[in-house]
N, C-alpha and C positions, 0 to 999 in steps of 0.2 A: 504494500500500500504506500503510496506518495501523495505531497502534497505538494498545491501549487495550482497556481492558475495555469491551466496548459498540460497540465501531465493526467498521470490516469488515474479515472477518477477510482473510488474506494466504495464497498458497501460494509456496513456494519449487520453482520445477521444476530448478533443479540441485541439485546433488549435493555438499555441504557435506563440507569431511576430516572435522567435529567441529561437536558442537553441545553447548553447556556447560549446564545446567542449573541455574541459582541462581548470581546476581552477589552472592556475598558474598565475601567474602576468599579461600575456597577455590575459587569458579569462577573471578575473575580471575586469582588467581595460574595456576591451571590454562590458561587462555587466554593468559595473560602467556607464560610456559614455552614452550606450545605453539607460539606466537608468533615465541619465541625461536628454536627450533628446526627454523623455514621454512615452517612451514603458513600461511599466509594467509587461506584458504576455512573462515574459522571462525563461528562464529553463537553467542549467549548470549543464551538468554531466561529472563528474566525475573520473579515472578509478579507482587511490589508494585510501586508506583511510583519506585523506585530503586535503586540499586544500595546496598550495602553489606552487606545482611542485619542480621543482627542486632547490627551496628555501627550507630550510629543517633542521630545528635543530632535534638533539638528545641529551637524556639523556646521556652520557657516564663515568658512574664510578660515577655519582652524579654530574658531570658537563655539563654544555651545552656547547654544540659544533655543528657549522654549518657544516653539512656533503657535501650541493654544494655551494650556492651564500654566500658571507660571506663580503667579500670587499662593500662600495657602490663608485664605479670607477668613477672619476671626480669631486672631488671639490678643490676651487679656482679659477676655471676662469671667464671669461667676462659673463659667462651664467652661472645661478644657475641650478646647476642638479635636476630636478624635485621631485625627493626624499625628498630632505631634508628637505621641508616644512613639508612633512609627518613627518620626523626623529625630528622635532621639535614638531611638534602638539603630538607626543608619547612620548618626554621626553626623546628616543631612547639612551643609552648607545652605545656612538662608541666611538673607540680611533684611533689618526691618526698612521698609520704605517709608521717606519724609518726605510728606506734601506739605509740610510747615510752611515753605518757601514761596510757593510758587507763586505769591503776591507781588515776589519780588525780582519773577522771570516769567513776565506776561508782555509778550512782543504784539506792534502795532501792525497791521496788513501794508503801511505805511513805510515802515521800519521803527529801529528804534522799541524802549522800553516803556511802557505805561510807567507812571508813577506810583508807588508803592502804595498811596493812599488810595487812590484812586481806585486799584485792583481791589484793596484790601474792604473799601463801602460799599461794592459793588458782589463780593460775595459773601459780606454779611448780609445784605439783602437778601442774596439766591437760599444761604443758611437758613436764616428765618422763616422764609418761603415754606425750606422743605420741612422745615418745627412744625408752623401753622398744619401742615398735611399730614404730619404725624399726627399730630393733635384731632384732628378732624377725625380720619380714621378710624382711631376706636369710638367716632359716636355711631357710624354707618353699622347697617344691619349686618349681621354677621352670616344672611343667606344672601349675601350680597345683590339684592334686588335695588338696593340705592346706592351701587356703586359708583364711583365718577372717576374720570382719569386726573391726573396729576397734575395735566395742565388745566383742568377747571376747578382745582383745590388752589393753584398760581392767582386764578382770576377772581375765587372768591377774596384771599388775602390782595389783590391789588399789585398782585405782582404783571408786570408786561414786559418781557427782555425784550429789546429790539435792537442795540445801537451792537453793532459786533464784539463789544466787551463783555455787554449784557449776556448775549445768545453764547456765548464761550462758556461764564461763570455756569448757564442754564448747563449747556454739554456737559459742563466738568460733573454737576452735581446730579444730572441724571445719566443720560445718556453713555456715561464710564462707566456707569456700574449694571444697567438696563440692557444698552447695546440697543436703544429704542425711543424714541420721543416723547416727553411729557404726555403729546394728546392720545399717546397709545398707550402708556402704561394703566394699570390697574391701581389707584390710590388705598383701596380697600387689601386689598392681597396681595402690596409689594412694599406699604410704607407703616410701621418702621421695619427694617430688612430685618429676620431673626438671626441672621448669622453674627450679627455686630453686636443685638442688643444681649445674644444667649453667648458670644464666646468672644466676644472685644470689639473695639474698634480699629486693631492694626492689623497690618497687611504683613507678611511674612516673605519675600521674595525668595525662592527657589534659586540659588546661584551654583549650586553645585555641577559638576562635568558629569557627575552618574546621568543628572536629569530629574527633574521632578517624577519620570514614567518611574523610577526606582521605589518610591511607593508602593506603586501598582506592584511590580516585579516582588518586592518583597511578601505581598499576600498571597502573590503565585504559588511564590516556594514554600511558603507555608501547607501550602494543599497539595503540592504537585511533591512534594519533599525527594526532590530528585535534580541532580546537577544537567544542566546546558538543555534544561525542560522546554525550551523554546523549537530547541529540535528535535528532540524526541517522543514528544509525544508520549502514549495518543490522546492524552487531556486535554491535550491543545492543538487542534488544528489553524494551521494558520492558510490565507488565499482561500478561503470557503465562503463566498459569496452565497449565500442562503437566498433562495428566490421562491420556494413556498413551504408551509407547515400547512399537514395535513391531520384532521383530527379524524381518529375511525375510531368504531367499538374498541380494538382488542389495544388501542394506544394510537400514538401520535408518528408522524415520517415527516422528516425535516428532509428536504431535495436540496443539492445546492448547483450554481452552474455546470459545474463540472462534472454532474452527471449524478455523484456521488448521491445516498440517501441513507440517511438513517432512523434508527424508530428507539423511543422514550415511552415513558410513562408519563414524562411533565414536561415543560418547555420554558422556557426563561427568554422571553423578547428582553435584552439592554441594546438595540439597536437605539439611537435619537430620535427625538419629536421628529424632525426634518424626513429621516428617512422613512419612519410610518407615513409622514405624510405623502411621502413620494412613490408609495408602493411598489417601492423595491421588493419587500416578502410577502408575497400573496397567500391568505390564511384562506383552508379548506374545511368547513363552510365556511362565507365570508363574516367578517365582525357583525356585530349586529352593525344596525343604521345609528345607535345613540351611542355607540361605541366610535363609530368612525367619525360623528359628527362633534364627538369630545374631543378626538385629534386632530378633530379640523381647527377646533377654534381657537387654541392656545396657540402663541408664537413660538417659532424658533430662531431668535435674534443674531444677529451677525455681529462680529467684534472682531476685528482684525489689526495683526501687527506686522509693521511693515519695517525690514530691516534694509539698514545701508552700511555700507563699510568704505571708507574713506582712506586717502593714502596718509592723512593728517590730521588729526587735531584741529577745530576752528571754534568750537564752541565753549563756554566757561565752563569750569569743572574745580570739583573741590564740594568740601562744607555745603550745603545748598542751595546745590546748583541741579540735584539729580533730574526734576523736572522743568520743562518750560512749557508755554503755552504759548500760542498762535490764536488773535482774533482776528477772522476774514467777514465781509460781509454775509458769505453764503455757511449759513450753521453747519457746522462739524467736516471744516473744510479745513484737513491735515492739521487738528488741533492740540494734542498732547504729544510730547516727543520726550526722550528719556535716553540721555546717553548712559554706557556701560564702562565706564571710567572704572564704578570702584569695584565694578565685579570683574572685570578684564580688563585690565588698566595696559594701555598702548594698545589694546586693538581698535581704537577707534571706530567705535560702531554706536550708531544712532537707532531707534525703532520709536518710529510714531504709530500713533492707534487712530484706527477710524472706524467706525461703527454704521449699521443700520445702510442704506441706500449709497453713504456716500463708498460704504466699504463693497458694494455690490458693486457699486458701477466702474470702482478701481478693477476691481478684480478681472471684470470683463473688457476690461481696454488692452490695450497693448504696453507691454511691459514699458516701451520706450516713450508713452504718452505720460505714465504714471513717472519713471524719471523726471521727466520734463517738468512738472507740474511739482515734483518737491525741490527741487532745487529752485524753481523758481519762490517758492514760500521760504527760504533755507537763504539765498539768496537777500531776500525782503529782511529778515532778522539780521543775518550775518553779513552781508557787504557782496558787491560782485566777484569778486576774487577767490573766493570759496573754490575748491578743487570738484572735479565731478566725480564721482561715486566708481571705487574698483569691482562692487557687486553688489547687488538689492536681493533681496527675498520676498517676493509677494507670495501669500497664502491663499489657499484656495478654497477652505473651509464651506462655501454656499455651494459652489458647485461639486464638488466632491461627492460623488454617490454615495459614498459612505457614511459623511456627516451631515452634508445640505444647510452647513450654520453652524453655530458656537456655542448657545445653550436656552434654554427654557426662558422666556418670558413668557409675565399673565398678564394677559391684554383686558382695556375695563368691559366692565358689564358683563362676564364670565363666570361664574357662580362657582361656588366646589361643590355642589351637584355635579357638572361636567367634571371636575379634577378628582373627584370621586371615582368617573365613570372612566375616565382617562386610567385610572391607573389600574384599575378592578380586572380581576382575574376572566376569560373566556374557556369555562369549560376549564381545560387541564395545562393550556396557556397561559401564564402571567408575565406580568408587563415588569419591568426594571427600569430604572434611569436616572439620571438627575431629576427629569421633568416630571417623575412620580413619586419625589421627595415634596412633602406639602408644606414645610416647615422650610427647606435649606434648597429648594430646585434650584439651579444654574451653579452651582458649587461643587467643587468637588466632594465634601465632606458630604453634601449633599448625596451624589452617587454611591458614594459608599455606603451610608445609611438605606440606601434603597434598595440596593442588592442585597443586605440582610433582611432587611423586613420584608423582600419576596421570597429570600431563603426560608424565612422563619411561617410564612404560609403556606409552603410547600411541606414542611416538616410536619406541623400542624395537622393537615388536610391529610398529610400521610399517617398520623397517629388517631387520626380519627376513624381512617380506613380501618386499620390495624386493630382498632377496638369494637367497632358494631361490622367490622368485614364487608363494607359500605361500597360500591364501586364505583371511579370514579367521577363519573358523567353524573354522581347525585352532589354534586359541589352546588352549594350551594350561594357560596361568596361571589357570586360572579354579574355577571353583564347579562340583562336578559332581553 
C-alpha cells in the first residue's frame, strides 16, 4: 500500500472504530482523545502533504516563517490557555508581542508620521467604541433574535470613522482580529472575544524554527507513539483527498481520489467551514437541508500574510518599533506591517496582513501587481530609494481546496440554533473544527478543544452502545 497523490491507490478491508478527516489540530487532538480513551483501530487521512492544516511554517529565504496560525491568542488570565503546557513541555520559543507602540509608528498615505497624539485620540475613540459594544452585548437576547452587527453598536455610540486614520484605528480594532468588517461581524457572539477575557489579553508569538505545527506534531506522537510516524503510517495517511463519506446499515466508506476507500464505524469531519462549504466531500445521504443551510451561513474569513525579504535594512527597529501602521484612503489597504528584526535579526524581512476582500483580490492578481503596489505604500512611508524586494511570499489560503480561508467568523443575525446545528453530529458522522468550538472558534486552542469534545461524543455514544447494545443509527444527538 502507498500513499500519495498519483500512486496506487489502497483498500482497507477491516473495519476501522474511527477515521478522522483532516490532520490539523482538531483531527489530532480528536485522535489524541480518542486514543486516550482505548480505541486503537483509528485511521486519519489526510488531503496535503502534512499534517498540521492551516498551522504551517515555511522555509522563506533561509528563514522560518508561519505562513497561517502564528500568535498562541490568550495568555495571562484567570484560565491557562491549554497550549502552553504543551509550549512548555517543547521548550517552544515565543516572544510576547507589543502593540504599546504603534501610536507612535502610524504612517500618513502622504508620507511621513502622524503625530503621537493625534494616533493616540483617535484610538481611544475606536477603544471606547469597542467598551460601549461590549457593554451592549450582554443586554441583547441570548437567542440572538436582537442581534446587531458591530458596526450598528459604532453608530449607536456615535462613533463614524471616515478620514483614513479613522478607518485604520477601525481595521486595527476589528478587522485584525475578525478578518471581516464591523457591518459583518456579529456584536452579540463575537464581543467581548472569550479567549482574552477567559485566558488574557496577550499574544504569545511563535518564533521558534521547529514551527508552531510542532504542537500539533507533539499530540501526534502522543497517539501514534512511534518514531518518523509521518511516514509510516498507517495512522496517518497523508495526499488522501477525501471526496465522499458514505453512511450504510453495516457502517460508514470514506472514498478518497485516489481511488482508495475505506469503512469505520464513526467518522470525524475536521475538514474547515470553507471546505464544507465548497463541497469538496460529498456525504451519502446528503446533510439534511438545516444542516447545510447552518454551513451556509456562518463565515469563513480570510486573513492573510504577506512576506518580503529585502537585501537591507530601511525600516526603524529596536525597542518599539515591532509594528507600524499605514493609513490609505481605501480601508484595509496594506495596513499593518511587522518586521522580524528580533526574531531573525539580519534577515530583513517585513510581513504585512490584509484581510477580508482586500486579501482576496491580492491573492488573485498577479504576483508582480501585488509587488508593485507594496512598495509603492513602503515607498510613501520610507523614501524612494528603498531597495526592491529579493522575494515575497503570497499565501493562498481562499483558494486552496483544502482551506478556502483562515478561520471561523459569526456573521450578525445568526442564532446558535444554526451553531448548534452546524456542529451537531449526522447519524454516525461528527463534525470537528475550530468553527465548532462555540466559546474559542477561529483559534487554535479553539481546534483543539473541539476535536476533544467530538472525541468525547464519540466515546460516549460508544459506551452507550456498549451498555443497552443500542445500534448505531438510534443516535440520537444529531441533525434531523
Amino acid at each position: 500500500m502507498e500513499d500519495g497523490a498519483g500512486k496506487k491507490a489502497d483498500d482497507y478491508p477491516e473495519l476501522l472504530d474511527v477515521i478522522v478527516i483532516g490532520a490539523g489540530m482538531a483531527g489530532i487532538s480528536a485522535a489524541w482523545r480518542l486514543s486516550e480513551g482505548g480505541l486503537k483501530n483509528l485511521l486519519i487521512l489526510e488531503a496535503s502533504d502534512k499534517i498540521g492544516g492551516r498551522i504551517r511554517k515555511h522555509d522563506f529565504s533561509g528563514t522560518t516563517i508561519e505562513v497561517g496560525a502564528n500568535w498562541i491568542e490568550g495568555v495571562g488570565g484567570h484560565l491557562l490557555n491549554p497550549l502552553l503546557p504543551i509550549v512548555e513541555k517543547l521548550n517552544l520559543r515565543t516572544r510576547r508581542s507589543d502593540y504599546s507602540h504603534i501610536s507612535s509608528n502610524t504612517y500618513r498615505q502622504e508620507g511621513g508620521l502622524y503625530p503621537c497624539e493625534v494616533v493616540k485620540k483617535v484610538l481611544e475613540n475606536a477603544e471606547a467604541s469597542s467598551e460601549f459594544g461590549a457593554t451592549l452585548s450582554a443586554t441583547l437576547s441570548s437567542a440572538g433574535e436582537d442581534d446587531i452587527s458591530v458596526l450598528a453598536s459604532q453608530r449607536l455610540f456615535k462613533h463614524f470613522p471616515s478620514s483614513p486614520l479613522e478607518m485604520l484605528m477601525d481595521w486595527y480594532m476589528n478587522d485584525y482580529e475578525d478578518a471581516e468588517p464591523p457591518k459583518i461581524t456579529s456584536l452579540k457572539n463575537t464581543v467581548p472575544i472569550p479567549t482574552f477575557t477567559d485566558f488574557g489579553p496577550d499574544h504569545d508569538l511563535v518564533v521558534d524554527d521547529r514551527g508552531y505545527e510542532s504542537i500539533v506534531h507533539y499530540l501526534a506522537k502522543e497517539f501514534l507513539k512511534k518514531d518518523h510516524y509521518i511516514d509510516k503510517g498507517p495512522e496517518i495517511k497523508l495526499n488522501k483527498v477525501v471526496k465522499e463519506v458514505n453512511q450504510l446499515s453495516d457502517g460508514l466508506t470514506v472514498k478518497t481520489e485516489d481511488g482508495s476507500s475505506y469503512k469505520a464505524r464513526y467518522v470525524v469531519v475536521s475538514a474547515s467551514l470553507g471546505v464544507l462549504q465548497s463541497n469538496l466531500i460529498r456525504f451519502k445521504p446528503e446533510l439534511p437541508y438545516e444542516k447545510t443551510f447552518a454551513i451556509s451561513k456562518f463565515d469563513m474569513a480570510l486573513f492573510s500574510k504577506i512576506f518580503l525579504k529585502f537585501p537591507s535594512k530601511f525600516w526603524p527597529s529596536g525597542p518599539g518599533t515591532e509594528f507600524f501602521l499605514y493609513a490609505h484612503t481605501k480601508r484595509g489597504y496594506y495596513p499593518l506591517w511587522k518586521h522580524l528584526e528580533e526574531e531573525a535579526p539580519g534577515s530583513n524581512i517585513l510581513l504585512v496582513v490584509v484581510t477580508d476582500e482586500e486579501a482576496r483580490r491580492i491573492e488573485l492578481q498577479p504576483e508582480s501587481a501585488t509587488t508593485s503596489e507594496i512598495m509603492g505604500v513602503l515607498r510613501s512611508m520610507f523614501g524612494k530609494n528603498i531597495p526592491e524586494p529579493t522575494d515575497i511570499l503570497l499565501p493562498n489560503w481562499w483558494s486552496n481546496r483544502f482551506f478556502r480561508g483562515s478561520f471561523f467568523n459569526w456573521p450578525t443575525g445568526v442564532s446558535r440554533h444554526y451553531f448548534h446545528k452546524l456542529k451537531a453530529p449526522f447519524g454516525r458522522v461528527y463534525f470537528s473544527g475550530e468553527h465548532t468550538s462555540e466559546l474559542y472558534n477561529g483559534f487554535v486552542h479553539g481546534a483543539y478543544f473541539a476535536g476533544i469534545d467530538s472525541a468525547n461524543m464519540i466515546l460516549s455514544e460508544m459506551l452507550l452502545q456498549h451498555k443497552d447494545n443500542r445500534s448505531p443509527e438510534d443516535n440520537q444527538n444529531t441533525v434531523d
